[in-house]
C-alpha positions as CSV (number, residue, x, y, z in Angstrom):
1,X,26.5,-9.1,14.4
2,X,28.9,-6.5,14.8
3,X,26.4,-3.8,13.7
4,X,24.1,-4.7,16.0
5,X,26.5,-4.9,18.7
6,X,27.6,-1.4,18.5
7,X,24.1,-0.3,17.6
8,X,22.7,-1.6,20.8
9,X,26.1,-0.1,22.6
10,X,25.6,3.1,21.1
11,X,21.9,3.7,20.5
12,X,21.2,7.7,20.6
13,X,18.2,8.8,22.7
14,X,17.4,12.3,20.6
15,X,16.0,15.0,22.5
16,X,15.1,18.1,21.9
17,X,17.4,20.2,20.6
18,X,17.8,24.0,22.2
19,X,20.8,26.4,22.4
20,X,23.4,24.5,24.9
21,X,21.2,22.1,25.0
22,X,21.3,18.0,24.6
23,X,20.3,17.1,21.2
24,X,21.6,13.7,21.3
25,X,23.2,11.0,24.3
26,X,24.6,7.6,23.7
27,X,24.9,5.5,26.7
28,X,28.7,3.8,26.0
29,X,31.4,2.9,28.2
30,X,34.8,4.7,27.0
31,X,37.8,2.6,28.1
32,X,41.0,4.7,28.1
33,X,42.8,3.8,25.1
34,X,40.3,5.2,23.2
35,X,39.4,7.6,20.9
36,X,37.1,9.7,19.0
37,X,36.9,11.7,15.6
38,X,34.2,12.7,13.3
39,X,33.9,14.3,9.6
40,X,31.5,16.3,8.1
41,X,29.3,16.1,4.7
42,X,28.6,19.9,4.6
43,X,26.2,19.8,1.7
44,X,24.2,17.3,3.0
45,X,24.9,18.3,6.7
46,X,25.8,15.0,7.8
47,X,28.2,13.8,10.2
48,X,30.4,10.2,10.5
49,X,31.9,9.9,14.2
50,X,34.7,7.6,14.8
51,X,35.6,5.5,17.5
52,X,38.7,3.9,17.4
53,X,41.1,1.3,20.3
54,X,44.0,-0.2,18.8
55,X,41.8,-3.2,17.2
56,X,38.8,-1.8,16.2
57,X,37.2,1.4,14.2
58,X,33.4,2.4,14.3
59,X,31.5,4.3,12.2
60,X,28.5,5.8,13.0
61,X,26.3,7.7,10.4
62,X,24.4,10.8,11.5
63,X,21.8,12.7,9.7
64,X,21.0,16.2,10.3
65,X,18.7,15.5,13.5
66,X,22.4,14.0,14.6
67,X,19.9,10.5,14.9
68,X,22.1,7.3,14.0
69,X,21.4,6.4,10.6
70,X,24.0,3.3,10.7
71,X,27.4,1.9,11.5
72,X,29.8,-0.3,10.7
73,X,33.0,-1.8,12.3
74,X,35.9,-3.1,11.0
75,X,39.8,-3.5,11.8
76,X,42.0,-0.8,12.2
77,X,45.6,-0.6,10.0
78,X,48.3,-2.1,11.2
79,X,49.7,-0.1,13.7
80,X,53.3,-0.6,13.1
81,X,53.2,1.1,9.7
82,X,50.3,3.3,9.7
83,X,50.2,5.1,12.9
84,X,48.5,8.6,12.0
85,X,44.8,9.1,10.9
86,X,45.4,12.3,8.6
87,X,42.4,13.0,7.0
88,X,39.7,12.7,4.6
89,X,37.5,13.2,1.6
90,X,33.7,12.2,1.3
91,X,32.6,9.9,-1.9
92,X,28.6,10.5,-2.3
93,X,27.5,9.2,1.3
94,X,30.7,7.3,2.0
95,X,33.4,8.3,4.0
96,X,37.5,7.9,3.0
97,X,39.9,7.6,6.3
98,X,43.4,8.3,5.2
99,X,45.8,6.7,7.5
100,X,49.6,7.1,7.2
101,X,53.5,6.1,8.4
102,X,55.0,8.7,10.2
103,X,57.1,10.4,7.1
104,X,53.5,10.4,5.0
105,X,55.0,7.4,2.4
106,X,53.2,4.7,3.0
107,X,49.2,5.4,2.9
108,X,46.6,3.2,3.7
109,X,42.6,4.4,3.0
110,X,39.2,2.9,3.9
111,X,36.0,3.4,2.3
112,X,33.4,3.4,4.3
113,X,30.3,2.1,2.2
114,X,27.0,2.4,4.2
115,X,25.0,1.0,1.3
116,X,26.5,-2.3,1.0
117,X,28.1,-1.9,4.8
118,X,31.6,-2.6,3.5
119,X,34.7,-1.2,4.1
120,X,37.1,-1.1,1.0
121,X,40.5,-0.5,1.4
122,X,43.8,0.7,-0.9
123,X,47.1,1.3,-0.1
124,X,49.3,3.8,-1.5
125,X,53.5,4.3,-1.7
126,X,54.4,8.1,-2.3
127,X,58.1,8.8,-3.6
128,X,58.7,11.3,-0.8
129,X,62.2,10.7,-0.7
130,X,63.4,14.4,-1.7
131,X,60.3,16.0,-0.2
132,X,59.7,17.8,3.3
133,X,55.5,17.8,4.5
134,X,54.1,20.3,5.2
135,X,50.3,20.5,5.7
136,X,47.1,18.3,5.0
137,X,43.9,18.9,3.5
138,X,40.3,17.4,3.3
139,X,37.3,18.5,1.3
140,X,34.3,16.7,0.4
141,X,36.2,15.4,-3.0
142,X,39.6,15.4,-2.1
143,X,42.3,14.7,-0.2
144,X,45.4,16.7,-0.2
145,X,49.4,16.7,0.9
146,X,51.1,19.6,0.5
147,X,55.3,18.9,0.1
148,X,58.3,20.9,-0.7
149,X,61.2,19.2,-2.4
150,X,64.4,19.7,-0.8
151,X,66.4,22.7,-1.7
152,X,64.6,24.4,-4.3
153,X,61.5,26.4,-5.0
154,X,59.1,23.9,-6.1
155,X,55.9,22.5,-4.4
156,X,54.0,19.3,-5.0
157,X,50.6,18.3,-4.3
158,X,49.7,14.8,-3.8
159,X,45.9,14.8,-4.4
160,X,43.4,11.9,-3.8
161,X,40.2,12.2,-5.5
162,X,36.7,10.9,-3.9
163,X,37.3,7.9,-6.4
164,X,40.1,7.3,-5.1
165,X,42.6,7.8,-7.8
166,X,46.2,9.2,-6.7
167,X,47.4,11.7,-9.2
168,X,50.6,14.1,-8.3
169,X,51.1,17.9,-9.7
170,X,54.2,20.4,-9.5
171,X,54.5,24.0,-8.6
172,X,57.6,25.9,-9.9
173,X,58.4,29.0,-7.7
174,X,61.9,29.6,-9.2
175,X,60.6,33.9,-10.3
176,X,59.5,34.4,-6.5
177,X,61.2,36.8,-3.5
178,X,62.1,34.5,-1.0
179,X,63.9,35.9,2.4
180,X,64.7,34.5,5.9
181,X,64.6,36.5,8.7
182,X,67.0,40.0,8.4
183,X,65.8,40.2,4.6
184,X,69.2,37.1,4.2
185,X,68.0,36.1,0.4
186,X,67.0,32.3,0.1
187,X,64.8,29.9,-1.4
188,X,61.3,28.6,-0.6
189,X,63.0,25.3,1.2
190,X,65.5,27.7,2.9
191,X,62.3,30.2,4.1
192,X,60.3,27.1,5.0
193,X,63.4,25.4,6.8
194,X,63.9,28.3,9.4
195,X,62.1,27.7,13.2
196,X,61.2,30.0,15.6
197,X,61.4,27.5,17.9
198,X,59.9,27.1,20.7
199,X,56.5,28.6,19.5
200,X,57.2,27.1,15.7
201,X,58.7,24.5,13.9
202,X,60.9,24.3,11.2
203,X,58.5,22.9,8.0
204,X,55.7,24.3,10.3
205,X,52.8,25.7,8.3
206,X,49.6,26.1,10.3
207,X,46.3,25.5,8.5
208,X,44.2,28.1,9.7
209,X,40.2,27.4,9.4
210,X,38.8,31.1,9.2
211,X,35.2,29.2,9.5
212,X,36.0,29.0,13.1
213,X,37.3,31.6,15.7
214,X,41.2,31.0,15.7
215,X,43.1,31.1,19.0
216,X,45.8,33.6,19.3
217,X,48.2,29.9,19.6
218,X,47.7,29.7,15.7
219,X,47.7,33.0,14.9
220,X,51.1,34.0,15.9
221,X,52.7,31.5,13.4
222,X,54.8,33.2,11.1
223,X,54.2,30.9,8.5
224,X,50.0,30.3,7.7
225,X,47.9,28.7,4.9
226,X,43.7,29.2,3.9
227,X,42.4,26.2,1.9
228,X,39.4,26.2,0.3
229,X,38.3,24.1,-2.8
230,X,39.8,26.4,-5.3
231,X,43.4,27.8,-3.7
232,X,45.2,27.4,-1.1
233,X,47.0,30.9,0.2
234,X,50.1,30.8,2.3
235,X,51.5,34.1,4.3
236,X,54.8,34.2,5.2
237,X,55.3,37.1,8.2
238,X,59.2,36.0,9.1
239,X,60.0,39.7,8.2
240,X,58.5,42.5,9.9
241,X,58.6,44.9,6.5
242,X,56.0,43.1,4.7
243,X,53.8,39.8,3.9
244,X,54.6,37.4,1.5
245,X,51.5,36.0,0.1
246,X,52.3,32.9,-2.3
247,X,48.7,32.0,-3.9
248,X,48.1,28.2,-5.2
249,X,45.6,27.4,-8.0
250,X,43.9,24.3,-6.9
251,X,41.8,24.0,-10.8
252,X,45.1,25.3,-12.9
253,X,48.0,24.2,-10.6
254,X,49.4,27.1,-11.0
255,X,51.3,29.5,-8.7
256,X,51.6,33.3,-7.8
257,X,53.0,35.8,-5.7
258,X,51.8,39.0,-3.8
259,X,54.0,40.8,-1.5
260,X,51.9,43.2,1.0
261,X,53.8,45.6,2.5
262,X,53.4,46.6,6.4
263,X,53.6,50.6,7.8
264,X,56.9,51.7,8.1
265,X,58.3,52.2,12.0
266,X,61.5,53.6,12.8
267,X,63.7,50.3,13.6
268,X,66.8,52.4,15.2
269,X,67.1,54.6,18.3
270,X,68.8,58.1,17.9
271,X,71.5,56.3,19.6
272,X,72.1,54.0,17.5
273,X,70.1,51.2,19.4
274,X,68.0,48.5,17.9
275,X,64.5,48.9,18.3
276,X,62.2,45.6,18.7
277,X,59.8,45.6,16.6
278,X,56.3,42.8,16.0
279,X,54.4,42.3,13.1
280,X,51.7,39.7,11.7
281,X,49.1,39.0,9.4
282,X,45.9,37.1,9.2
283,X,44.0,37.0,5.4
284,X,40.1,36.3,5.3
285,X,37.5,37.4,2.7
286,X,40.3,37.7,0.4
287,X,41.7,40.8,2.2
288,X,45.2,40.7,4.4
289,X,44.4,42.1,8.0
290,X,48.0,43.2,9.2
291,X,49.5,44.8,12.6
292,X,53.1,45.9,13.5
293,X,54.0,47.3,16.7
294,X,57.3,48.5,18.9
295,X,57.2,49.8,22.1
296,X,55.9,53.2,21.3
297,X,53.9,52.8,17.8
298,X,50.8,50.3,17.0
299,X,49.0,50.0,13.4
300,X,46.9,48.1,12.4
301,X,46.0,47.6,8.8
302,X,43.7,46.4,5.8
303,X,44.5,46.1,2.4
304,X,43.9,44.1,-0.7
305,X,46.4,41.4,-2.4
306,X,47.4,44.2,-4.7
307,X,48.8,46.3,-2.0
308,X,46.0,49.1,-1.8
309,X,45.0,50.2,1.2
310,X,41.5,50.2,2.4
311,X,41.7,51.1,6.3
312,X,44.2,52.2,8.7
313,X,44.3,52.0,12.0
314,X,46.8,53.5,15.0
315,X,48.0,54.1,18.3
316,X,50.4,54.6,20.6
317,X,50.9,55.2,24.3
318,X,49.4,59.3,24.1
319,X,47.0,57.8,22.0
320,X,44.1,55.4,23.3
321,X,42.8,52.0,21.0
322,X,39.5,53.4,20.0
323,X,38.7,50.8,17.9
324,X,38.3,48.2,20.3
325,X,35.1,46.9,21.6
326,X,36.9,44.9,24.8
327,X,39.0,46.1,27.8
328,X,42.7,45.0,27.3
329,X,43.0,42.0,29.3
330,X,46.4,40.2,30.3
331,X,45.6,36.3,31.2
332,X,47.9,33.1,32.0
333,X,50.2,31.7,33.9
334,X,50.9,35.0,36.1
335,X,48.1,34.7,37.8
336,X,46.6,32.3,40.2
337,X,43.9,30.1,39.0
338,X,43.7,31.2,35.6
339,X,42.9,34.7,36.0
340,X,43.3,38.0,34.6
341,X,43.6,41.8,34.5
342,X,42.6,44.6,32.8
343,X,45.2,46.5,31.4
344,X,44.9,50.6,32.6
345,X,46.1,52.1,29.1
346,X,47.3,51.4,25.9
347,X,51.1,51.7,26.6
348,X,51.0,49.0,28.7
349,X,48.9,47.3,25.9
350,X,51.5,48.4,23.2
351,X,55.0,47.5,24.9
352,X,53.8,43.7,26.0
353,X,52.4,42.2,22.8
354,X,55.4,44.0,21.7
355,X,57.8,41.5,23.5
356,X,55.2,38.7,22.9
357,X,54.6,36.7,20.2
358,X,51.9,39.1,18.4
359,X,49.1,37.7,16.1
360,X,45.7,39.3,14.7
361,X,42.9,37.0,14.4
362,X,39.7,37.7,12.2
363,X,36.1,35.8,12.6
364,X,33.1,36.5,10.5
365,X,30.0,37.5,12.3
366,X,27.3,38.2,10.8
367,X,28.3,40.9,8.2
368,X,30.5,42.2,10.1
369,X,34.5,40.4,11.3
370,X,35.4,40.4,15.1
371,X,39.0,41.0,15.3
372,X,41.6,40.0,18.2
373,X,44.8,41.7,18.6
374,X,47.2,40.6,20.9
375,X,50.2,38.6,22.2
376,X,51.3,35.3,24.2
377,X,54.1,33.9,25.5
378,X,56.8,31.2,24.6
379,X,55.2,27.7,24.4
380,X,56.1,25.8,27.7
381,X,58.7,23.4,27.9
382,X,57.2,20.2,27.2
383,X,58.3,16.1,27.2
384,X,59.8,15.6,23.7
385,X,57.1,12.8,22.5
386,X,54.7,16.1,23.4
387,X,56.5,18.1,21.6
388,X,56.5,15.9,18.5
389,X,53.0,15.6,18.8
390,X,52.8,19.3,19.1
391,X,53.7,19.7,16.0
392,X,51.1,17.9,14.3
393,X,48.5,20.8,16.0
394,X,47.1,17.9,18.0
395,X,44.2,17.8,20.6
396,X,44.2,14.2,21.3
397,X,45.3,10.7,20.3
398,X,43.8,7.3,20.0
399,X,46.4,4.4,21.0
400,X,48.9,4.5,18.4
401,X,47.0,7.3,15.9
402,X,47.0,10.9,15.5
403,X,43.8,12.2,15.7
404,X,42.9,14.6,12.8
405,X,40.8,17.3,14.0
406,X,40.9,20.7,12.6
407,X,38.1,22.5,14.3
408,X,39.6,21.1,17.8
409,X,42.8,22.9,16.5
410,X,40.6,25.9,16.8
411,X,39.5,25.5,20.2
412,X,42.5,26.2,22.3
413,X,43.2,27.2,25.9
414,X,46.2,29.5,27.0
415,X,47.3,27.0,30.1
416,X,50.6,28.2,31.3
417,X,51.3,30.6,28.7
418,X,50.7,34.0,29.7
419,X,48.2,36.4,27.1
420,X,47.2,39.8,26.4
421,X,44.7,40.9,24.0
422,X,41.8,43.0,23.4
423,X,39.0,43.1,20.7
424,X,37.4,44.7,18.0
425,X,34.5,44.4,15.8
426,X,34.4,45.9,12.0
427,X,32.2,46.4,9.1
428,X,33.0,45.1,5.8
429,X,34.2,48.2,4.7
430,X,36.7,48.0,7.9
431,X,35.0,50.5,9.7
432,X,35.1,50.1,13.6
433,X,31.9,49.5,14.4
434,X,31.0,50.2,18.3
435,X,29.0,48.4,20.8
436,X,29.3,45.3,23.0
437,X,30.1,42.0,21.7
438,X,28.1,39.2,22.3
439,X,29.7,35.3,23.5
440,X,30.6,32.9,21.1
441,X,29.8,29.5,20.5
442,X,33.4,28.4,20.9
443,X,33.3,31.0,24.4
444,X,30.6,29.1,25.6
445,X,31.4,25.4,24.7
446,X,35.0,26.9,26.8
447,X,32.6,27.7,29.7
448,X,30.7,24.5,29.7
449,X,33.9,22.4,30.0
450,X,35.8,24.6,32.6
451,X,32.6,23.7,34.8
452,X,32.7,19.8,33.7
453,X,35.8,18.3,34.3
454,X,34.8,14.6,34.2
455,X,34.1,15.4,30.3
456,X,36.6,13.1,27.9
457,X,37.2,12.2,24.0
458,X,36.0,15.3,23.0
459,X,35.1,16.4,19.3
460,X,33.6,19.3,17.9
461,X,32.5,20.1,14.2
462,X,30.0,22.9,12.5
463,X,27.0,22.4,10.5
464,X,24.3,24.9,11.1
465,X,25.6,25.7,14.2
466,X,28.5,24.1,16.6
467,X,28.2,20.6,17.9
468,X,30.1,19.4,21.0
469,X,30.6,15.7,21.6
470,X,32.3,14.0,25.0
471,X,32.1,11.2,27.4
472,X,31.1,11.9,30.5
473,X,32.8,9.2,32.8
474,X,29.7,9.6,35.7
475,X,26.7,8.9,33.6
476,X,29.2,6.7,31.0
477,X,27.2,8.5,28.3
478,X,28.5,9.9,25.0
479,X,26.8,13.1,24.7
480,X,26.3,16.0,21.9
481,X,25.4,19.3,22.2
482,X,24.0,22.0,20.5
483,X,25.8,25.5,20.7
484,X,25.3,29.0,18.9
485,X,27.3,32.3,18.4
């Protein structure tokens, strides 16, 4: 009864599907405490959207016409112990939802069998007691959490396979160079421990999804980490000499080290003054993009994990950026409504990402990466159940649950922060290639919205292409559309 219920509640009419275009809409009405989340089977290019209230939780099964296939509903966890969705993993067809308490001990799963429409559930106690989280993980297979146990240099992985089956492995860093900021000589918990507060966290370590175009919010995090099925790289930029890469085998559960060294820049004035100086890194196709500025001096390099250099780029305020494809644009909250300048020359360009938070961003396209360079400003002061939140790298929440949303994470707007950047495309070879770039997907989904405000419960996910999903409040339709770099 309850499948046909939502079925007739949330029937999609499928039309056909262009660029920007409708490919699916679901005639629903949202109430406010509601909320929706969806996971992806990339090897069979299916997706499972959630709707979720503080009673209930809906599956619905789409194929790769994003047609319903089926649904099922069932309870949500109690919501006095498990009050954060934090992933999943994918068993055949089937859908895992990991749910969780607040300090990740207590876990609750449910299997979402479309075959027999059941839902089976398992609960889980981790011995967390000694242990500090720091990031998630889902892949089709598994589920990971990713801890570090108080003051020392060891890691631990608490892994749930698609069966199921909890199993727990330790990483011993003890051999590894671990500094805070000013080169002061710690450990991993001590490195991991420090905030930048207020644009990071201590224990902060943001999961970066290179698969999608990454907002200059996530890249200027000091501390990063790049998951894929076989490692999971973290790069630690909380000194401005060099990178620390720390490199986790996900098959041997093993551990190593890489430290990539930045271009040197003259830290003191002939006066004996300090000079500020900005540095960060962003890793993709298994190379480390760096830059490092002060007020006077920009590079930007490209090297391998063992410290070779393969391309070098400068400049400095006698010097233009000619290997950027953009105008330098400053954005934010100094100008009314949004807007934003061009920047006349690369001084200007040079001495404000200086004194910003800087970051370097890298997205594939094509054979060739499109590269952003730039800066933004301290997070705004925020209520502190915001903040909390904030730290999660959330985009929305259902009543009582943390929505787990990675490619939202991606899809960021600067509101009240101010932003300067420009950007450049490059050949595989890191060779600047010239010419005009064209609009992303994630550009124009940002377009679409800023021009529909009564959109809500938004999700978006990547298969072929991008897929944006929201209620629109005047039609009360659910609605998906089809978008493309």
């Amino acid at each position: 009864m309850a499948k046909k219920l939502l079925l007739a509640s949330l029937f999609l009419t499928s039309l056909i599907s262009f660029s920007q275009e409708i490919v699916n809409s679901t005639p629903i009405e949202l109430k406010k405490n509601r909320g929706v989340f969806q996971t992806v089977n990339e090897e069979k290019k299916e997706v499972t959207v959630f709707v979720s209230d503080k009673i209930k939780v809906n599956a619905i099964h789409l194929n790769q016409k994003m047609e319903i296939g089926d649904s099922i509903s069932t309870e949500r966890p109690n919501t006095k112990v498990y009050k954060n969705m934090i992933g999943y993993n994918i068993n055949n067809d089937n859908t895992r939802l990991f749910w969780s308490s607040d300090d990740y001990e207590d876990i609750f799963t449910q299997l979402y069998d479309f075959s027999s429409h059941k839902v089976l559930t398992q609960q889980y106690t981790l011995a967390l007691k000694d242990q500090k989280f720091l990031q998630k993980f889902s892949e089709n297979d598994n589920f990971y959490i990713l801890t570090v146990v108080k003051k020392t240099n060891v890691l631990k992985l608490h892994i749930f396979d698609k069966e199921g089956i909890y199993k727990e492995k330790t990483l011993t860093l003890d051999d590894f160079h671990f500094y805070k900021q000013n080169f002061v000589k710690s450990n991993l918990y001590g490195v991991l421990e420090e905030s930048f507060l207020p644009n990071e966290w201590s224990f902060s370590m943001h999961n970066m999804n290179v698969e999608n175009p990454t907002s200059l919010n996530e890249a200027t995090k000091k501390r990063k980490c790049y998951f894929n099925k076989k490692q999971i790289v973290i790069t630690v930029d909380n000194n401005v000499n060099h990178t620390q890469v720390i490199i986790l085998d996900l098959e041997k559960f093993t551990a190593s080290e890489k430290i990539i060294k930045t271009h040197p820049i003259i830290t003191v004035t002939e006066s004996g003054y300090s000079i500020r100086i900005n540095a960060n890194s962003f890793f993709s196709d298994n190379k480390l993009y760096q830059i490092k500025s002060s007020a006077n001096e920009f590079y930007f390099t490209i090297k391998d994990l063992d410290d070779n250099l393969i391309k070098e780029f400068t400049a400095t305020p006698d010097a233009p950026i000619d290997f950027k494809n953009t105008d330098m644009v400053q954005q934010g909250n100094d100008f009314m409504g949004g807007g934003q300048k061009v920047l006349e020359n690369s001084s200007q360009f040079i001495r404000k990402i200086t004194n910003l938070h800087s970051g370097i961003a890298c997205y594939r396209v094509g054979e060739n990466t499109r590269i952003t360079f730039g800066g933004i400003s301290d997070t705004p002061q925020q209520p502190a159940g915001q903040s909390v939140m904030n730290q999660f790298g959330l985009i929305g929440a259902l009543l009582g649950a943390v929505i787990f949303n990675p490619t939202m994470d991606s899809f960021n707007s600067y509101n009240s922060r101010k932003v300067v950047k420009v950007e450049g495309l490059f050949d595989k070879d890191g060779n600047h290639v010239k010419g005009e770039l064209q609009p992303l997907a994630f550009d124009k989904i940002r377009e679409f919205l800023d021009k529909n405000e009564n959109t809500s419960s938004q999700i978006i996910f990547k298969i072929d292409s991008y897929y944006l999903g929201y209620y629109d409040a005047k039609t009360k339709n659910y609605i998906i559309r089809k978008f493309n770099d």
